[in-house]
C-alpha distance (Angstrom), angle and dihedral (degrees) to the residues before:
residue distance angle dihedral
X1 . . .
X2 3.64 . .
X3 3.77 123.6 .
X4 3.77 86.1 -102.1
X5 3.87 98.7 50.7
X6 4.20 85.3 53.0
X7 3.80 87.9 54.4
X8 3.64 96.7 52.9
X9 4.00 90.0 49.3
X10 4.36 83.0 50.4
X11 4.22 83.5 46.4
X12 3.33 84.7 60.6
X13 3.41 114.3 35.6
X14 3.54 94.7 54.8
X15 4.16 91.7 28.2
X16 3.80 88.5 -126.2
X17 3.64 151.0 124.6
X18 3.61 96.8 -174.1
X19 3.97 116.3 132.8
X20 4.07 106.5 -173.0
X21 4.02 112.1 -154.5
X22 3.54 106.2 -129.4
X23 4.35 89.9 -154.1
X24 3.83 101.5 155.5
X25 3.73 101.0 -168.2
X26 3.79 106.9 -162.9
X27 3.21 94.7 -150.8
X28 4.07 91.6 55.8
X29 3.75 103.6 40.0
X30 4.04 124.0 105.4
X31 3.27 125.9 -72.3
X32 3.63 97.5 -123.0
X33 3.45 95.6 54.5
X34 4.13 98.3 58.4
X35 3.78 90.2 80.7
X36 3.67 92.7 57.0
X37 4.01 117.0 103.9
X38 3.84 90.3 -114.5
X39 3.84 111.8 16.7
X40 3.43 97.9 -177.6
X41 3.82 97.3 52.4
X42 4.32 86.7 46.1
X43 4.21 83.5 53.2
X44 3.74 96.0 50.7
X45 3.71 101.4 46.8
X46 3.98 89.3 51.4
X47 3.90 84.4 56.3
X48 3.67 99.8 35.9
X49 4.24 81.9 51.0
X50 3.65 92.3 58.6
X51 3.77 101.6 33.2
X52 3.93 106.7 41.2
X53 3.63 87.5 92.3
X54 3.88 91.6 61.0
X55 3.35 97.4 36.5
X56 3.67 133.7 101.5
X57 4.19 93.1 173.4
X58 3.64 139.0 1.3
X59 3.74 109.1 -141.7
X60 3.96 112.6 -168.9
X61 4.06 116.3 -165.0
X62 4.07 105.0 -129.3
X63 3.69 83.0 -142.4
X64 3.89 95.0 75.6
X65 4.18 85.0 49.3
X66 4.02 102.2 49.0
X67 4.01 90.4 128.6
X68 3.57 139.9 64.0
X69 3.47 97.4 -93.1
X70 3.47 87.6 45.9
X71 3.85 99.7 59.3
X72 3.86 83.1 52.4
X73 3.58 99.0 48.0
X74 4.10 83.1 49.0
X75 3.63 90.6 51.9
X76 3.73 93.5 49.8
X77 3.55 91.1 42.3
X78 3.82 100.9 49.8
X79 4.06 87.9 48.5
X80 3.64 89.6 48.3
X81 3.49 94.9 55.9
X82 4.25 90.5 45.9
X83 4.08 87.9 50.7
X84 4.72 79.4 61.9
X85 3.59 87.4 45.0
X86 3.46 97.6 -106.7
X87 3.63 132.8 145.8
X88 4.44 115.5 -133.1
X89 4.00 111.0 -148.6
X90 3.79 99.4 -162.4
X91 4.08 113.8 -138.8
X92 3.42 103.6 -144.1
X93 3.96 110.2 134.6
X94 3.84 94.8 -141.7
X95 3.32 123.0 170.0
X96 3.62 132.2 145.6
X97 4.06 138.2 120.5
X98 3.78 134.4 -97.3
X99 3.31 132.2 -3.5
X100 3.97 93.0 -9.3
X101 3.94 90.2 57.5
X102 3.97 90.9 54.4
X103 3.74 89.7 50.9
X104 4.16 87.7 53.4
X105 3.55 84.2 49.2
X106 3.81 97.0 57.8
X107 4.02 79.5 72.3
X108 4.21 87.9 75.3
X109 4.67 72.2 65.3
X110 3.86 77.1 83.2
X111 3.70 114.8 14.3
X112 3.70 127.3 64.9
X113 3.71 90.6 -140.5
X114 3.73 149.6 7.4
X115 3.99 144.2 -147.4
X116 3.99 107.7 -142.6
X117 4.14 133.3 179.5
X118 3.51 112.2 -109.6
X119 3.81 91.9 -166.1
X120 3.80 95.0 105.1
X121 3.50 93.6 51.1
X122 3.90 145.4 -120.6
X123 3.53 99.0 -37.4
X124 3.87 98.5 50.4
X125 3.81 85.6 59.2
X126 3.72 100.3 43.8
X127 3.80 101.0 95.4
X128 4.07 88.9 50.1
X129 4.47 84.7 46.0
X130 3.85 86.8 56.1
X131 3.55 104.6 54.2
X132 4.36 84.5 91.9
X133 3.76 92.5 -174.1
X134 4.38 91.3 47.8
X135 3.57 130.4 75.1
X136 3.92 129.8 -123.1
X137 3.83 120.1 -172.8
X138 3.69 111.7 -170.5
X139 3.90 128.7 -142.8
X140 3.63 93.8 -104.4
X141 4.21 106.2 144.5
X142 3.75 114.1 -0.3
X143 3.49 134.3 -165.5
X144 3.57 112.8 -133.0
X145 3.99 109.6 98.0
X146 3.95 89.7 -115.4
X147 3.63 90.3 64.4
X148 3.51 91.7 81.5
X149 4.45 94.0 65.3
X150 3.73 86.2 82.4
X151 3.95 113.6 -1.9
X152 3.39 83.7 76.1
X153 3.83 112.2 35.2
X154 3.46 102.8 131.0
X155 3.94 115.7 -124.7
X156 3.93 144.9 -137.4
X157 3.97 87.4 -84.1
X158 3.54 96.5 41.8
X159 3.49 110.4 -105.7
X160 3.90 126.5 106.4
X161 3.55 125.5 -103.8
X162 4.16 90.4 -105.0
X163 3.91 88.7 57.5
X164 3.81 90.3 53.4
X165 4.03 97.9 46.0
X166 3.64 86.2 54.9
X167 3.68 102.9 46.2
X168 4.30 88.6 47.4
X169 4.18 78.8 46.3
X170 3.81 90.0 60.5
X171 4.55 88.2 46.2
X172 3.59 88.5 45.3
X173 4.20 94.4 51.8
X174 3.88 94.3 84.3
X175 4.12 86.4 126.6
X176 4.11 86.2 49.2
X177 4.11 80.1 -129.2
X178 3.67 92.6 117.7
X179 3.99 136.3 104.3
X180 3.92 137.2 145.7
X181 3.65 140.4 -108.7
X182 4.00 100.2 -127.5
X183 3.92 124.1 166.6
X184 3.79 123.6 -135.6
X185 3.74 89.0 -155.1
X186 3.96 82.7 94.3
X187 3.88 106.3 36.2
X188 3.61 97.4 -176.9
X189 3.92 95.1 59.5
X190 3.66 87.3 42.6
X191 3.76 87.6 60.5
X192 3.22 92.8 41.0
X193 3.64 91.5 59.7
X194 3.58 96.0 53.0
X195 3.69 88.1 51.5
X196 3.91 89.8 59.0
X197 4.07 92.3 43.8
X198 3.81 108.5 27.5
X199 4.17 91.7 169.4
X200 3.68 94.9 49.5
X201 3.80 128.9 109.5
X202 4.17 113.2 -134.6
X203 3.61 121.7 -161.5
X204 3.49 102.3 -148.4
X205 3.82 121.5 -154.8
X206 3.85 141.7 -166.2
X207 3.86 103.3 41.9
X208 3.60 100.8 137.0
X209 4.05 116.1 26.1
X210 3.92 90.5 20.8
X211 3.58 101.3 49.4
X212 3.27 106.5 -117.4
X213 4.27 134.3 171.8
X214 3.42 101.0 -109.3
X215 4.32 85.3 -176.3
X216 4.06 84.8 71.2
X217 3.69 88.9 33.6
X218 3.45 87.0 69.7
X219 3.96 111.3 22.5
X220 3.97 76.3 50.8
X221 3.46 114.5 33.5
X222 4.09 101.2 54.9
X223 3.93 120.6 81.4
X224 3.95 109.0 -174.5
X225 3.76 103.8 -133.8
X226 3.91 95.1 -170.5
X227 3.91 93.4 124.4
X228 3.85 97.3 46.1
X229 3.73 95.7 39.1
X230 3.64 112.7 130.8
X231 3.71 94.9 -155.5
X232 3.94 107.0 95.4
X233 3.82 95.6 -159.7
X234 3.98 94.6 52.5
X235 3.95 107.6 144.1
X236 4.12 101.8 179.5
X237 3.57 117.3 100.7
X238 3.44 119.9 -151.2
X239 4.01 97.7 -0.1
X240 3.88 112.8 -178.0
X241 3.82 104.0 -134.9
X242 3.74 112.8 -162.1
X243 3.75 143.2 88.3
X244 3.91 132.0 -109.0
X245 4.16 104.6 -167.1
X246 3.79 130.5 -146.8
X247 3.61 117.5 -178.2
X248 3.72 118.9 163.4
X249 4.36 95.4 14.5
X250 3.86 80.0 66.6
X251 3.41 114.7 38.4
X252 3.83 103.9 33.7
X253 3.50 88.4 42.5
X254 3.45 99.1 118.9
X255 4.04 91.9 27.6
X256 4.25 89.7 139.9
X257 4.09 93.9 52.0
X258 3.72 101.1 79.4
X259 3.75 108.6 -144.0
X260 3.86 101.8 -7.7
X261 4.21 81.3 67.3
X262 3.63 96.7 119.8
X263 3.51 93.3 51.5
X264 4.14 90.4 74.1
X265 3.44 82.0 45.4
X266 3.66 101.8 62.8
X267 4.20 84.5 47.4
X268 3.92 90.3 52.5
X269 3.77 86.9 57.6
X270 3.63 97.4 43.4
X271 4.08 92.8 49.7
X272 4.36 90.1 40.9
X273 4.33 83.1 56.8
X274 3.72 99.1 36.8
X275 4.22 89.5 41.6
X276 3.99 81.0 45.8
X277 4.02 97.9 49.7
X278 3.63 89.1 58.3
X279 3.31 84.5 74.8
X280 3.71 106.3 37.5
Protein backbone atom coordinates (compact mmCIF):
# COMPACT_ATOMS: atom_id res chain seq x y z
CA UNK A 1 0.00 0.00 0.00
CA UNK A 2 1.30 3.34 -0.63
CA UNK A 3 1.52 6.03 2.00
CA UNK A 4 -1.56 7.49 0.39
CA UNK A 5 -3.75 4.30 0.31
CA UNK A 6 -2.91 4.03 4.42
CA UNK A 7 -4.21 7.59 4.78
CA UNK A 8 -7.42 7.02 3.15
CA UNK A 9 -8.02 3.80 5.45
CA UNK A 10 -7.00 6.57 8.67
CA UNK A 11 -9.69 9.13 6.66
CA UNK A 12 -11.94 6.75 7.28
CA UNK A 13 -11.52 5.17 10.26
CA UNK A 14 -11.58 8.15 12.18
CA UNK A 15 -13.99 10.05 9.37
CA UNK A 16 -11.44 12.86 9.23
CA UNK A 17 -9.16 14.99 7.37
CA UNK A 18 -7.70 16.66 10.22
CA UNK A 19 -3.74 16.92 10.27
CA UNK A 20 -2.73 18.44 13.90
CA UNK A 21 0.81 20.35 13.81
CA UNK A 22 2.71 19.04 16.50
CA UNK A 23 4.98 22.74 16.69
CA UNK A 24 6.19 22.70 20.33
CA UNK A 25 7.48 26.18 20.69
CA UNK A 26 9.70 26.21 23.76
CA UNK A 27 9.13 29.29 24.46
CA UNK A 28 5.11 28.64 24.57
CA UNK A 29 4.80 25.32 26.28
CA UNK A 30 3.57 24.85 30.10
CA UNK A 31 5.29 25.60 32.78
CA UNK A 32 5.23 22.32 34.33
CA UNK A 33 6.53 20.64 31.61
CA UNK A 34 10.09 22.71 31.28
CA UNK A 35 11.58 20.62 34.05
CA UNK A 36 10.92 17.48 32.26
CA UNK A 37 14.06 15.69 30.52
CA UNK A 38 12.51 16.31 27.06
CA UNK A 39 9.75 18.97 27.19
CA UNK A 40 8.82 18.85 23.89
CA UNK A 41 8.27 15.08 23.69
CA UNK A 42 6.09 15.44 27.40
CA UNK A 43 3.94 18.38 25.29
CA UNK A 44 3.21 16.25 22.30
CA UNK A 45 2.05 13.11 23.90
CA UNK A 46 -0.52 15.22 26.09
CA UNK A 47 -1.83 16.48 22.63
CA UNK A 48 -1.42 13.42 20.65
CA UNK A 49 -3.56 11.74 23.91
CA UNK A 50 -6.40 13.97 23.39
CA UNK A 51 -6.36 14.39 19.63
CA UNK A 52 -5.59 10.85 18.12
CA UNK A 53 -9.18 10.32 17.93
CA UNK A 54 -9.60 13.34 15.54
CA UNK A 55 -6.76 12.93 13.81
CA UNK A 56 -5.98 11.52 10.52
CA UNK A 57 -1.96 12.68 10.72
CA UNK A 58 0.30 14.35 13.03
CA UNK A 59 2.62 16.55 11.09
CA UNK A 60 5.61 17.92 13.30
CA UNK A 61 7.71 21.03 11.74
CA UNK A 62 11.62 19.90 12.00
CA UNK A 63 12.13 23.47 12.79
CA UNK A 64 10.77 23.20 16.42
CA UNK A 65 13.34 19.93 16.76
CA UNK A 66 16.80 21.41 15.33
CA UNK A 67 18.73 20.14 18.61
CA UNK A 68 19.58 17.10 20.27
CA UNK A 69 16.85 16.98 22.40
CA UNK A 70 14.86 17.77 19.66
CA UNK A 71 15.70 14.78 17.38
CA UNK A 72 14.75 12.73 20.50
CA UNK A 73 11.66 14.35 21.32
CA UNK A 74 10.86 13.77 17.34
CA UNK A 75 11.68 10.24 17.66
CA UNK A 76 9.50 9.76 20.64
CA UNK A 77 6.94 11.73 19.17
CA UNK A 78 6.69 10.12 15.72
CA UNK A 79 6.54 6.51 17.58
CA UNK A 80 4.00 7.80 19.84
CA UNK A 81 1.82 8.78 17.29
CA UNK A 82 2.39 5.06 15.33
CA UNK A 83 1.56 3.22 18.88
CA UNK A 84 -2.51 5.47 18.09
CA UNK A 85 -2.31 4.30 14.71
CA UNK A 86 -1.48 7.31 13.23
CA UNK A 87 0.62 8.17 10.39
CA UNK A 88 3.46 11.51 11.07
CA UNK A 89 4.10 13.55 7.68
CA UNK A 90 7.29 15.35 8.64
CA UNK A 91 7.42 19.24 7.42
CA UNK A 92 10.70 19.71 6.59
CA UNK A 93 10.98 21.61 3.13
CA UNK A 94 14.02 19.59 1.90
CA UNK A 95 15.16 19.76 -1.21
CA UNK A 96 18.51 19.57 -2.59
CA UNK A 97 20.57 17.25 -5.21
CA UNK A 98 22.93 14.32 -4.85
CA UNK A 99 24.18 12.79 -2.21
CA UNK A 100 22.81 15.54 0.30
CA UNK A 101 19.14 14.89 -0.98
CA UNK A 102 19.49 11.01 -0.19
CA UNK A 103 20.67 11.84 3.26
CA UNK A 104 17.25 14.16 3.70
CA UNK A 105 15.57 11.28 2.49
CA UNK A 106 16.78 8.87 5.18
CA UNK A 107 14.17 11.08 7.29
CA UNK A 108 11.07 8.98 5.36
CA UNK A 109 13.42 5.94 8.02
CA UNK A 110 10.97 7.56 10.52
CA UNK A 111 8.22 9.49 8.98
CA UNK A 112 5.49 8.19 6.85
CA UNK A 113 5.72 11.17 4.66
CA UNK A 114 7.46 14.32 3.68
CA UNK A 115 6.93 17.99 2.22
CA UNK A 116 10.01 18.79 -0.19
CA UNK A 117 11.02 22.08 -2.50
CA UNK A 118 10.71 21.43 -5.94
CA UNK A 119 12.67 24.56 -6.84
CA UNK A 120 15.85 22.70 -7.79
CA UNK A 121 14.18 20.50 -9.94
CA UNK A 122 13.35 16.76 -10.70
CA UNK A 123 16.45 15.32 -9.80
CA UNK A 124 16.84 16.95 -6.31
CA UNK A 125 13.55 15.23 -5.47
CA UNK A 126 14.16 11.88 -6.94
CA UNK A 127 15.39 9.96 -3.90
CA UNK A 128 12.16 11.32 -1.83
CA UNK A 129 9.86 10.17 -5.48
CA UNK A 130 11.33 6.64 -5.02
CA UNK A 131 10.49 5.74 -1.69
CA UNK A 132 6.93 3.99 -3.50
CA UNK A 133 5.43 3.17 -0.15
CA UNK A 134 6.29 7.19 1.33
CA UNK A 135 4.68 10.31 0.65
CA UNK A 136 6.16 13.64 -0.77
CA UNK A 137 4.00 16.80 -0.91
CA UNK A 138 5.64 19.49 -2.82
CA UNK A 139 5.62 23.33 -2.13
CA UNK A 140 3.27 24.04 -4.79
CA UNK A 141 0.85 27.19 -3.41
CA UNK A 142 1.70 28.38 0.05
CA UNK A 143 0.08 30.37 2.41
CA UNK A 144 2.23 32.86 3.82
CA UNK A 145 1.65 36.34 1.97
CA UNK A 146 5.36 36.20 0.60
CA UNK A 147 4.56 33.24 -1.33
CA UNK A 148 3.14 35.17 -3.90
CA UNK A 149 6.99 37.11 -4.99
CA UNK A 150 7.68 34.03 -7.00
CA UNK A 151 4.84 31.30 -6.73
CA UNK A 152 3.17 33.38 -8.82
CA UNK A 153 5.50 35.10 -11.32
CA UNK A 154 3.91 34.58 -14.34
CA UNK A 155 6.07 32.84 -17.13
CA UNK A 156 7.02 32.86 -20.95
CA UNK A 157 3.74 30.71 -21.59
CA UNK A 158 1.64 32.51 -19.38
CA UNK A 159 1.05 30.66 -16.49
CA UNK A 160 2.57 31.34 -12.96
CA UNK A 161 5.20 29.49 -11.46
CA UNK A 162 2.48 27.60 -8.94
CA UNK A 163 0.57 26.34 -12.10
CA UNK A 164 3.79 24.85 -13.48
CA UNK A 165 5.06 23.05 -10.11
CA UNK A 166 1.82 21.37 -10.07
CA UNK A 167 1.44 20.25 -13.55
CA UNK A 168 5.45 18.71 -13.39
CA UNK A 169 3.89 17.28 -9.78
CA UNK A 170 1.24 15.33 -11.70
CA UNK A 171 4.54 13.89 -14.50
CA UNK A 172 6.56 13.22 -11.61
CA UNK A 173 3.62 10.94 -9.67
CA UNK A 174 4.53 7.65 -11.51
CA UNK A 175 4.86 5.95 -7.78
CA UNK A 176 1.19 7.63 -6.99
CA UNK A 177 3.28 8.95 -3.71
CA UNK A 178 2.85 12.47 -4.64
CA UNK A 179 0.59 15.52 -3.41
CA UNK A 180 0.95 19.41 -3.05
CA UNK A 181 1.28 21.98 -0.49
CA UNK A 182 -1.68 24.45 -1.57
CA UNK A 183 -3.07 27.33 0.69
CA UNK A 184 -6.76 28.03 1.15
CA UNK A 185 -5.91 31.58 1.99
CA UNK A 186 -6.60 32.13 -1.87
CA UNK A 187 -9.53 29.76 -2.80
CA UNK A 188 -9.62 30.48 -6.33
CA UNK A 189 -5.93 29.34 -7.02
CA UNK A 190 -6.60 26.47 -4.84
CA UNK A 191 -9.32 25.47 -7.24
CA UNK A 192 -7.52 26.20 -9.82
CA UNK A 193 -4.97 23.80 -8.84
CA UNK A 194 -7.18 21.01 -8.51
CA UNK A 195 -8.45 21.77 -11.90
CA UNK A 196 -4.84 21.32 -13.33
CA UNK A 197 -4.21 17.96 -11.11
CA UNK A 198 -7.58 16.30 -10.45
CA UNK A 199 -5.73 12.87 -8.96
CA UNK A 200 -3.49 14.68 -6.67
CA UNK A 201 -3.57 14.84 -2.87
CA UNK A 202 -3.10 18.71 -1.38
CA UNK A 203 -2.12 19.32 2.05
CA UNK A 204 -3.74 22.33 2.75
CA UNK A 205 -2.44 24.71 5.45
CA UNK A 206 -3.47 27.79 7.51
CA UNK A 207 -7.13 27.02 8.48
CA UNK A 208 -7.14 28.04 11.93
CA UNK A 209 -4.43 30.87 12.96
CA UNK A 210 -4.11 31.98 9.22
CA UNK A 211 -7.56 32.34 8.30
CA UNK A 212 -8.12 30.16 5.93
CA UNK A 213 -11.63 28.79 3.91
CA UNK A 214 -11.92 25.63 5.17
CA UNK A 215 -15.26 25.23 2.46
CA UNK A 216 -12.42 25.19 -0.44
CA UNK A 217 -10.16 23.44 1.89
CA UNK A 218 -12.24 20.70 1.57
CA UNK A 219 -14.31 20.87 -1.80
CA UNK A 220 -10.56 21.46 -2.97
CA UNK A 221 -8.20 19.75 -1.11
CA UNK A 222 -9.56 15.91 -1.42
CA UNK A 223 -8.76 13.75 -4.61
CA UNK A 224 -10.69 10.31 -4.35
CA UNK A 225 -8.09 7.76 -5.28
CA UNK A 226 -10.60 4.77 -5.48
CA UNK A 227 -9.60 3.87 -9.15
CA UNK A 228 -5.78 4.05 -8.67
CA UNK A 229 -5.76 2.48 -5.29
CA UNK A 230 -3.32 -0.21 -5.00
CA UNK A 231 -5.09 -1.94 -2.23
CA UNK A 232 -7.32 -4.74 -3.87
CA UNK A 233 -9.69 -5.11 -0.90
CA UNK A 234 -10.54 -1.23 -0.67
CA UNK A 235 -14.34 -0.89 0.37
CA UNK A 236 -14.81 3.20 0.53
CA UNK A 237 -16.39 4.77 -2.26
CA UNK A 238 -15.61 8.02 -3.06
CA UNK A 239 -12.94 8.67 -0.14
CA UNK A 240 -11.54 12.28 -0.16
CA UNK A 241 -7.77 11.81 0.32
CA UNK A 242 -6.05 14.94 1.43
CA UNK A 243 -5.07 16.91 4.47
CA UNK A 244 -6.37 20.29 5.93
CA UNK A 245 -3.55 21.36 8.79
CA UNK A 246 -3.95 23.20 12.08
CA UNK A 247 -0.97 23.85 14.00
CA UNK A 248 -1.09 26.40 16.70
CA UNK A 249 -5.44 26.64 16.85
CA UNK A 250 -4.93 23.03 18.12
CA UNK A 251 -2.24 22.61 20.17
CA UNK A 252 -2.03 25.91 22.10
CA UNK A 253 -5.51 25.82 22.44
CA UNK A 254 -5.72 25.71 25.89
CA UNK A 255 -2.20 27.65 26.29
CA UNK A 256 -3.84 29.89 29.52
CA UNK A 257 -5.12 26.57 31.53
CA UNK A 258 -1.96 25.42 33.11
CA UNK A 259 -1.94 21.67 33.14
CA UNK A 260 -5.51 20.85 31.93
CA UNK A 261 -4.01 22.53 28.38
CA UNK A 262 -4.47 19.60 26.29
CA UNK A 263 -7.83 19.22 27.23
CA UNK A 264 -8.88 22.45 24.88
CA UNK A 265 -6.82 20.86 22.62
CA UNK A 266 -8.59 17.70 22.10
CA UNK A 267 -11.98 20.14 21.64
CA UNK A 268 -10.10 22.29 18.95
CA UNK A 269 -9.64 19.09 17.01
CA UNK A 270 -13.00 17.78 17.47
CA UNK A 271 -14.74 21.28 16.31
CA UNK A 272 -11.78 21.71 13.13
CA UNK A 273 -13.26 17.83 11.93
CA UNK A 274 -16.86 18.31 12.74
CA UNK A 275 -16.67 22.21 11.15
CA UNK A 276 -14.75 20.26 8.25
CA UNK A 277 -17.43 17.32 7.70
CA UNK A 278 -19.95 19.83 6.95
CA UNK A 279 -18.36 20.11 4.06
CA UNK A 280 -17.31 16.67 3.12
Amino acid sequence: MTFFDRLADRIDAVDSVVSVGLDPDMDRLPEHLLDRDLPRWAFNRRIIDATHEHAACYKPNAAFYEDPDGWAALEETIAYAHGKDVPVLLDAKRGDIGNTARQYADLLDRADAITANPYMGRDSLEPFLERTDSGVFLLCRTSNPGGADIQNLELASGEPVYERVAALADTWNRNGNVGLVVGATQPEELEEIREIVPDLPFLVPGVGAQGSDAEAAVEHGLAELDERSSSADRTQSGIGVGLVNSSRGIIFAGEDQGEDFHKASGQAAKQLKQRLNQYR
